[in-house]
MDTraj code that builds the backbone (N, CA, C; nanometers):
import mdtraj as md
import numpy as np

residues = "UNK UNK UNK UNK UNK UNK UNK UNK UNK UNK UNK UNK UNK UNK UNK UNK UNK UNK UNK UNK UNK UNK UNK UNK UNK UNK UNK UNK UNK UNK UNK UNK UNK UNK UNK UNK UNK UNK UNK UNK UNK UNK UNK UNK UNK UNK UNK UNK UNK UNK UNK UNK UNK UNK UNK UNK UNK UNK UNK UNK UNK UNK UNK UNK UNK UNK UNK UNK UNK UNK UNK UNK UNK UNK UNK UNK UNK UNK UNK UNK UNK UNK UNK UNK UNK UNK UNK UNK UNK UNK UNK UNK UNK UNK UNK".split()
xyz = np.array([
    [-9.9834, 12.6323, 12.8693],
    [-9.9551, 12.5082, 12.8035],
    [-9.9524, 12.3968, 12.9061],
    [-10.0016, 12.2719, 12.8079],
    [-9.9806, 12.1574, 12.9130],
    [-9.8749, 12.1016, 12.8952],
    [-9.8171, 11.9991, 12.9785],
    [-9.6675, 11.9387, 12.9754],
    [-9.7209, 11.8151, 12.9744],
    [-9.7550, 11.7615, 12.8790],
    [-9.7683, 11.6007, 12.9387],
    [-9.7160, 11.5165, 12.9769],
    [-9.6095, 11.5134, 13.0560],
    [-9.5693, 11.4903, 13.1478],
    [-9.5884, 11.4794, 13.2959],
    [-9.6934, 11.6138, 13.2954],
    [-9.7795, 11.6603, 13.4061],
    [-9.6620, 11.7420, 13.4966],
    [-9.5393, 11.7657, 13.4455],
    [-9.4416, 11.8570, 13.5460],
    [-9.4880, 11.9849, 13.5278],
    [-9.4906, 12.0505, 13.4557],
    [-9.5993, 12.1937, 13.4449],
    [-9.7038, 12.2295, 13.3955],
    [-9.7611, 12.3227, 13.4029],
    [-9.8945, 12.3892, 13.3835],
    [-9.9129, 12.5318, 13.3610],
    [-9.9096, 12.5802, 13.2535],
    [-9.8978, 12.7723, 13.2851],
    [-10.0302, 12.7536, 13.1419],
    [-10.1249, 12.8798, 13.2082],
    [-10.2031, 12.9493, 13.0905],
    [-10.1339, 13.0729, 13.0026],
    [-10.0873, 13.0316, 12.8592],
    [-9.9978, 13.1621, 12.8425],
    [-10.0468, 13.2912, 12.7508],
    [-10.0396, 13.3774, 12.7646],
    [-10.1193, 13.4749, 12.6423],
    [-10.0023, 13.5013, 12.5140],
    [-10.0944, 13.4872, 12.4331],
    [-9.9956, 13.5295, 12.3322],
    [-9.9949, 13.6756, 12.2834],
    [-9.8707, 13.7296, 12.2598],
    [-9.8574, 13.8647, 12.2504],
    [-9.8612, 13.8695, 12.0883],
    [-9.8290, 13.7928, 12.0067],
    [-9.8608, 13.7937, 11.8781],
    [-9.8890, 13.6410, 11.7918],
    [-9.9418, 13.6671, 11.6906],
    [-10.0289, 13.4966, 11.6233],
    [-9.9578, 13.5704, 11.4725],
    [-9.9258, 13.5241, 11.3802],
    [-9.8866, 13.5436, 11.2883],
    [-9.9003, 13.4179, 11.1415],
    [-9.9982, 13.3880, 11.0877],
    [-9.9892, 13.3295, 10.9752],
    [-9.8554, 13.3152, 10.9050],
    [-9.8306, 13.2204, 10.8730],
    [-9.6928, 13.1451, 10.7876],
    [-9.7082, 13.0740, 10.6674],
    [-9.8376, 12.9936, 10.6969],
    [-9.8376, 12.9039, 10.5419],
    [-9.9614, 12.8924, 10.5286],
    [-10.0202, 12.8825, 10.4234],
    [-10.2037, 12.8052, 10.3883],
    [-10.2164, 12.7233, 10.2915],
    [-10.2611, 12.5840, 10.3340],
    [-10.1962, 12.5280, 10.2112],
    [-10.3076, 12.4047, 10.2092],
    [-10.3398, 12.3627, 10.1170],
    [-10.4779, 12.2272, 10.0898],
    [-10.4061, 12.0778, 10.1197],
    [-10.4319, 12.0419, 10.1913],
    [-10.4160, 11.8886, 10.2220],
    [-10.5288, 11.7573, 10.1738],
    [-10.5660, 11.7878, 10.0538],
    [-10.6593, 11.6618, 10.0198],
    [-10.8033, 11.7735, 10.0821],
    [-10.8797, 11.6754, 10.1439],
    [-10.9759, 11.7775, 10.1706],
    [-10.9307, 11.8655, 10.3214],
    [-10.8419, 11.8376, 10.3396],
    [-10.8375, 12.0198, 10.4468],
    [-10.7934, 12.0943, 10.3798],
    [-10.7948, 12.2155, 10.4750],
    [-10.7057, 12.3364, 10.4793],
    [-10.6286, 12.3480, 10.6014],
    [-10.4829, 12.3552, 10.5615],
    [-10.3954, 12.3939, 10.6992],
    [-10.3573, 12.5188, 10.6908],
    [-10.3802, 12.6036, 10.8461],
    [-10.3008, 12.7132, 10.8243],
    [-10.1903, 12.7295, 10.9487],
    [-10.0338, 12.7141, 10.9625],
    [-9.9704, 12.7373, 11.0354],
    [-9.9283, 12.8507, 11.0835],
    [-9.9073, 12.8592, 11.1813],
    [-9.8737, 13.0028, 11.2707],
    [-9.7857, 13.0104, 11.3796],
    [-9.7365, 13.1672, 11.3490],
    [-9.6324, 13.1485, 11.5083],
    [-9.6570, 13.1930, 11.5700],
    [-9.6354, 13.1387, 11.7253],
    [-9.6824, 13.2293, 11.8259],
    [-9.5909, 13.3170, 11.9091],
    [-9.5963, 13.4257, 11.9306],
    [-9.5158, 13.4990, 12.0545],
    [-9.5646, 13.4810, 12.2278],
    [-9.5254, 13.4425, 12.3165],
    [-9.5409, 13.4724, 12.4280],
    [-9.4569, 13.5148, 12.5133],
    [-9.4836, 13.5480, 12.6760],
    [-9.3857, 13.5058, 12.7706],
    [-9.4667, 13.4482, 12.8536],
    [-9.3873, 13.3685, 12.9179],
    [-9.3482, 13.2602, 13.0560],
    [-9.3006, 13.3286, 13.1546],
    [-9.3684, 13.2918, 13.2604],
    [-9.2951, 13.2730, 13.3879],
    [-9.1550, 13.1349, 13.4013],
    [-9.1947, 13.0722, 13.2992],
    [-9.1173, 12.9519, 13.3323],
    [-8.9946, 12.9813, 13.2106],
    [-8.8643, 12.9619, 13.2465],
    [-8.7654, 12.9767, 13.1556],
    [-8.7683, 12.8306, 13.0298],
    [-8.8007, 12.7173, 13.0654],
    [-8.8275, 12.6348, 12.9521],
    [-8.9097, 12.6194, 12.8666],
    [-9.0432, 12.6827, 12.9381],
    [-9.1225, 12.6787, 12.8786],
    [-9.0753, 12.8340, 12.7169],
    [-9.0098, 12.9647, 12.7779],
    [-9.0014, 13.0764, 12.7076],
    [-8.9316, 13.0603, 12.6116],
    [-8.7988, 12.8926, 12.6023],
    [-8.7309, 12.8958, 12.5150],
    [-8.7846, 12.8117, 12.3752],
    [-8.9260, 12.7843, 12.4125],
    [-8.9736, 12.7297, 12.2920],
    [-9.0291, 12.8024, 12.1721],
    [-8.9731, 12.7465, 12.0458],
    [-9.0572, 12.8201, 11.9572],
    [-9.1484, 12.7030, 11.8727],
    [-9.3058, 12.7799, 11.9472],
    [-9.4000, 12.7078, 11.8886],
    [-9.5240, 12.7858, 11.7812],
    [-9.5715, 12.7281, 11.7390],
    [-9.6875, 12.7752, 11.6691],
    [-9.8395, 12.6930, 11.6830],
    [-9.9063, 12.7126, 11.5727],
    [-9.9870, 12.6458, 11.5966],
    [-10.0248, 12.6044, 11.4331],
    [-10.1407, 12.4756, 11.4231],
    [-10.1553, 12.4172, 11.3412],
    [-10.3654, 12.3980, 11.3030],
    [-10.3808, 12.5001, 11.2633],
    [-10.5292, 12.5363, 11.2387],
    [-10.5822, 12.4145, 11.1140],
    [-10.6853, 12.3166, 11.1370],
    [-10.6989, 12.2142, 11.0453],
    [-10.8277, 12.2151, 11.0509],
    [-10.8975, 12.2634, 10.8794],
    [-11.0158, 12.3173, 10.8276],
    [-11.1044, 12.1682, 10.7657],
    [-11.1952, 12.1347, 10.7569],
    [-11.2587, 12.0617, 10.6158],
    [-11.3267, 12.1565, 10.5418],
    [-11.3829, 12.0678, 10.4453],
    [-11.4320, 12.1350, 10.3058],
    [-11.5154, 12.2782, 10.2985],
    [-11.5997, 12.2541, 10.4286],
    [-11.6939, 12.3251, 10.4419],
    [-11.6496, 12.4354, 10.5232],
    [-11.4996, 12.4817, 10.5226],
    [-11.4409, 12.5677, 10.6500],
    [-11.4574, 12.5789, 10.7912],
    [-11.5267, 12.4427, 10.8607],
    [-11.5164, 12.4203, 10.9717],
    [-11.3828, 12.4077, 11.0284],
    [-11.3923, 12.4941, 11.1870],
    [-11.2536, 12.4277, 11.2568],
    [-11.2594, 12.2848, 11.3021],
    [-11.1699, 12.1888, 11.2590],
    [-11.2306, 12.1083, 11.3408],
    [-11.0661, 12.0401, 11.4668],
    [-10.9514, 12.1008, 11.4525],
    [-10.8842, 12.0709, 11.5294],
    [-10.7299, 12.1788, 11.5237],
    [-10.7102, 12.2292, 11.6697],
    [-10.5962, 12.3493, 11.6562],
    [-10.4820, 12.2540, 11.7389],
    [-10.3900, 12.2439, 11.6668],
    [-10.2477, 12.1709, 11.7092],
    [-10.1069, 12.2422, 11.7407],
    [-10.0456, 12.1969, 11.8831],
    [-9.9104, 12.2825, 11.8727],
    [-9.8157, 12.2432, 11.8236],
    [-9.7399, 12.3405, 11.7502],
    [-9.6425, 12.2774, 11.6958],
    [-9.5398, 12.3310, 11.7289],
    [-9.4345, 12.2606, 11.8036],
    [-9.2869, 12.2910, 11.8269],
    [-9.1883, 12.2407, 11.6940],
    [-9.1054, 12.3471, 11.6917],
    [-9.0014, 12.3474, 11.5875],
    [-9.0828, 12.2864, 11.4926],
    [-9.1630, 12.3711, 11.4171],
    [-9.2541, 12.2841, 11.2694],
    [-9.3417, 12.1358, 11.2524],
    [-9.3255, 12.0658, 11.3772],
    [-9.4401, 11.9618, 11.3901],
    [-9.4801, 11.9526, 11.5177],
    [-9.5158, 11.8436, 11.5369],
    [-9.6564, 11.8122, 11.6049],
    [-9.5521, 11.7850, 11.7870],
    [-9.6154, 11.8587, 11.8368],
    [-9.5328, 11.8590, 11.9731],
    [-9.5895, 11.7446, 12.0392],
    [-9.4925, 11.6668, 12.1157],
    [-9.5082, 11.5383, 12.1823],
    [-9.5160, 11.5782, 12.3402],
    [-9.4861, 11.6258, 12.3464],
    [-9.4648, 11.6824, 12.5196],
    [-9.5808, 11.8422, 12.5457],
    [-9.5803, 11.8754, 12.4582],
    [-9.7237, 12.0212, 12.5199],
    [-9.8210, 11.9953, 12.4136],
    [-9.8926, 12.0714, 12.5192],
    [-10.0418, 12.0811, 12.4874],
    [-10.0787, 12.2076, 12.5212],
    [-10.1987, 12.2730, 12.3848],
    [-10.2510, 12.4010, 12.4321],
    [-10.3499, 12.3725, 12.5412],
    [-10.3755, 12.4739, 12.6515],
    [-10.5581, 12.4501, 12.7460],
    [-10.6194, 12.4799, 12.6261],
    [-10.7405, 12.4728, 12.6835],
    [-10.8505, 12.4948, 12.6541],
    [-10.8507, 12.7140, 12.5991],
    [-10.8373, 12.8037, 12.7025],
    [-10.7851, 12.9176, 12.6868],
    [-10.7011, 12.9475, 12.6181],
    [-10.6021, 12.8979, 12.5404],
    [-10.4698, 12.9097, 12.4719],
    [-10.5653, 12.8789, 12.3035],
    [-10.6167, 12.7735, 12.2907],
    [-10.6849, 12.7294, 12.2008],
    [-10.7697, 12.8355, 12.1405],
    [-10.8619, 12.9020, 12.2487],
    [-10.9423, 12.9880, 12.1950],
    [-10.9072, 13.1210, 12.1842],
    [-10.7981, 13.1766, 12.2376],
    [-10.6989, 13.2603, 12.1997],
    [-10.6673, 13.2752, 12.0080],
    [-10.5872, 13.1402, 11.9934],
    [-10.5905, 13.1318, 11.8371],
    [-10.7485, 13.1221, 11.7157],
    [-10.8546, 13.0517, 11.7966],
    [-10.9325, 13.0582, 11.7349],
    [-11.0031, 13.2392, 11.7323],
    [-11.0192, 13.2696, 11.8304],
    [-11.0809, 13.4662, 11.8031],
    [-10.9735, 13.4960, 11.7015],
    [-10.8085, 13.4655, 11.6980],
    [-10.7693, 13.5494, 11.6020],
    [-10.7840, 13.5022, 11.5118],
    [-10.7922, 13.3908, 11.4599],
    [-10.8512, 13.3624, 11.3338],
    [-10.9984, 13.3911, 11.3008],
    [-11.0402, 13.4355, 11.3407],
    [-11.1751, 13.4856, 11.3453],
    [-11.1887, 13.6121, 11.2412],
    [-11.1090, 13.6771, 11.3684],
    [-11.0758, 13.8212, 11.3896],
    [-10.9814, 13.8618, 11.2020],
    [-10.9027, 13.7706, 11.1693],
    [-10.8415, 13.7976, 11.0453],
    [-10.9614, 13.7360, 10.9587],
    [-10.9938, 13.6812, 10.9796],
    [-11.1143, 13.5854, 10.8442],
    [-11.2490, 13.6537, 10.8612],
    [-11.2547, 13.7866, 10.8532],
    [-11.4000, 13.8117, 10.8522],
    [-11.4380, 13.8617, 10.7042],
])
top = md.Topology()
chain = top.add_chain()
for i, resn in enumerate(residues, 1):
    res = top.add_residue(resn, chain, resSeq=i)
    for name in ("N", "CA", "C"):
        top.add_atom(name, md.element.get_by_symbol(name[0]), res)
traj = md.Trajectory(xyz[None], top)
């Protein structure tokens, strides 16, 4: 995760992705999820985040968002690797 802040930086794996909600927003589809990891970093381990999968009509991805405590996190950011982590498992469940 990124800190935008720029005080840390860790690539984290997630040990589990878990679907929570699917639900139509006008023309998207959102699907929220939680994530499991660990950290090396103790602040970073006490977060509980998920993520925020946002579809259009045509089931394109077109944007994966983190979400701390149920919205839109102001301070992290997934990399690039963290991102595509959630996208294979959504893959991987949507075949």
């Amino acid at each position: 995760m990124i800190d935008v802040l720029f005080e840390q930086y860790e690539e984290c794996t997630f040990t589990r992705i878990k679907e929570t909600r699917r639900s139509r927003e006008g023309q998207w589809t959102h699907i929220r999820t939680e994530l499991e990891f660990e950290s090396v970093q103790e602040k970073v381990n006490q977060l509980e985040i998920g993520a925020l999968l946002i579809f259009n009509m045509e089931n394109e991805l077109l944007q994966v968002v983190l979400l701390e405590a149920d919205s839109g996190s102001e301070l992290y950011q997934f990399t690039d690797n963290e991102k595509n982590q959630i996208i294979q498992w959504y893959h991987s469940q949507n075949r």
